[in-house]
C-alpha angles and dihedrals in degrees: 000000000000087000090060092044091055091044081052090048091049094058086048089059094053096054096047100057132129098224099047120200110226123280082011094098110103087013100181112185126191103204120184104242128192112223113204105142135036101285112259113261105287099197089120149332106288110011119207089260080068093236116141115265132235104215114168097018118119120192110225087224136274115335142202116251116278092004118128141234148184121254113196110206131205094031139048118258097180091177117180104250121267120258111249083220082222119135128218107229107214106245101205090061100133104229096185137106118271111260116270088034106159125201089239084055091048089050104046107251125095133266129281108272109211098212107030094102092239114110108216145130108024093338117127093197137341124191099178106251135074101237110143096205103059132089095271119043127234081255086067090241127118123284113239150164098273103031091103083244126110109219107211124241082018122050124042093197135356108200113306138094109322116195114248090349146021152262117272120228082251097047100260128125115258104199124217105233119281093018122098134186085236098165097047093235112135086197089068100050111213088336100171120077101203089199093061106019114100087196098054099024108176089345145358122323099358102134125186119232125255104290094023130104134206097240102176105334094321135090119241148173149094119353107266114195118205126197160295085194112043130195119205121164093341102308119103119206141153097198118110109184111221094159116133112320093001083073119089081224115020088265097296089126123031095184086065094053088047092053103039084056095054095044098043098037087045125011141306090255088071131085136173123284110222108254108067115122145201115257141126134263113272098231135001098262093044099136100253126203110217132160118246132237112082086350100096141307092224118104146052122288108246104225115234091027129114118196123171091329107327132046126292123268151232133176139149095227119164106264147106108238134178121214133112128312126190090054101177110181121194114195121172 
């Protein structure tokens, strides 16, 4: 760089001299310099340092390396410095997704709705309500065993507290003994205590009768005496058919007959008194008792009975019928 600075001085020589040589006066060259380096000082021509001076030389501004410029001599060009045209890009922009950015919301189409009754996005169902006991939660997911829910029609428990028991790993009540879910209610837990229930006396709806009491399992009181004449659901009889299919046993054994129609038209704690004997009803339309099953479809059901399947009978048909009379049961 020192070599192009005394080439510069040397033009400016020539056209300071005092004999000047014609059309040299006012000489003002532009010369193509190379700026590598941070100019010299140009407070004048010659500085203390005796370096050579720069008077009357103006950098165009900061340049790029190995770019070029334009030095005017013999006069001064301060000139403000060009604009890079080169803008700062603020680093602390933040170029992310707002938060809570969803990838509906990314794409264009709205959000999944729980409860409109459309299954889309990341649900597994959706049946438009929020109801917590039906087959699809309120968090439009699948009921199951497991969830702490108890799906109705389907499931007795779910986890939790069971009376008198507890929830199988599969739902399902698992009764303490002696204890039974006679009422088929999962709220309840195991309610009835077949020992001291007299609704439920030994096992499920097997009631006592009116003056007796469930005493470990068993129904017991004071003697109750039944008959011969019986009133079910305002008709009175003492006439049991036994006759053919009506019979437990196709009349082989009378006593049997005598003592399926006291336990099963009153309760299982009453038996036959001895006494009772065969005959035939006195008229056609003499109201006649009879079991149900293959027996025969007349008669009225006695409500609270339960025989061969559906409940006892009683009817006024009219029929002559042969079966027992004098039926005394005793029930304690």
């Amino acid at each position: 760089m020192t070599t192009k600075y005394w080439a510069i001085a040397g033009l400016l020589a020539v056209g300071c001299s005092s004999d000047p040589q014609p059309g040299m006066t006012g000489l003002t060259l532009t010369l193509p310099i190379t700026v590598s380096d941070p100019l010299p000082d140009d407070s004048g021509v010659g500085d203390s340092s005796g370096g050579p001076g720069t008077s009357g030389v103006a950098p165009t501004g900061d340049l790029p390396t190995g770019g070029s410029a334009e030095t005017s001599i013999g006069g001064s060009t301060d000139e403000p410095a060009t604009d890079t045209g080169v803008t700062t890009i603020d680093a602390t922009t933040d170029t992310t997704d707002a938060a809570g950015s969803s990838a509906a919301e990314e794409s264009g189409e709205p959000p999944a709705v729980c409860g409109d009754g459309v299954v889309e996005g990341l649900e597994q169902c959706d049946d438009g309500n929020k109801v917590q006991t039906d087959a699809c939660l309120s968090s439009c997911v699948p009921a199951s065993c497991g969830d702490g829910l108890v799906q109705a029609g389907v499931e007795a428990c779910d986890g939790g507290v069971v009376a008198h028991g507890a929830c199988g790993f599969d739902c399902e009540l698992a009764c303490d003994a002696n204890f039974d879910d006679c009422n088929a209610a999962p709220g309840d837990g195991c309610e009835a205590a077949l020992l001291t229930d007299n609704k439920h006396c030994g096992g499920c709806q097997s009631p006592c009768g009116a003056n007796a009491k469930c005493t470990a399992g068993e129904c017991v009181g004071p003697m109750m005496t039944y008959g011969p004449e019986h009133t079910f659901v305002g008709l009175t009889s003492n006439h049991y058919v036994t006759q053919g299919t009506c019979s437990i046993n196709n009349g082989v054994d009378p006593a049997a007959d005598a003592d399926y129609f006291c336990k099963h038209f009153y309760s299982a704690n009453c038996t036959a008194k001895a006494g009772w004997v065969a005959g035939t009803t006195p008229f056609g339309t003499y109201p006649k008792m009879h079991k149900n099953g293959s027996c025969t479809a007349q008669g009225a059901d006695i409500p609270g009975t339960q025989c061969d399947g559906g409940p006892c009978k009683i009817g006024d048909w009219n029929e002559i019928t042969e079966g027992l009379t004098k039926l005394i049961c005793v029930c304690n």
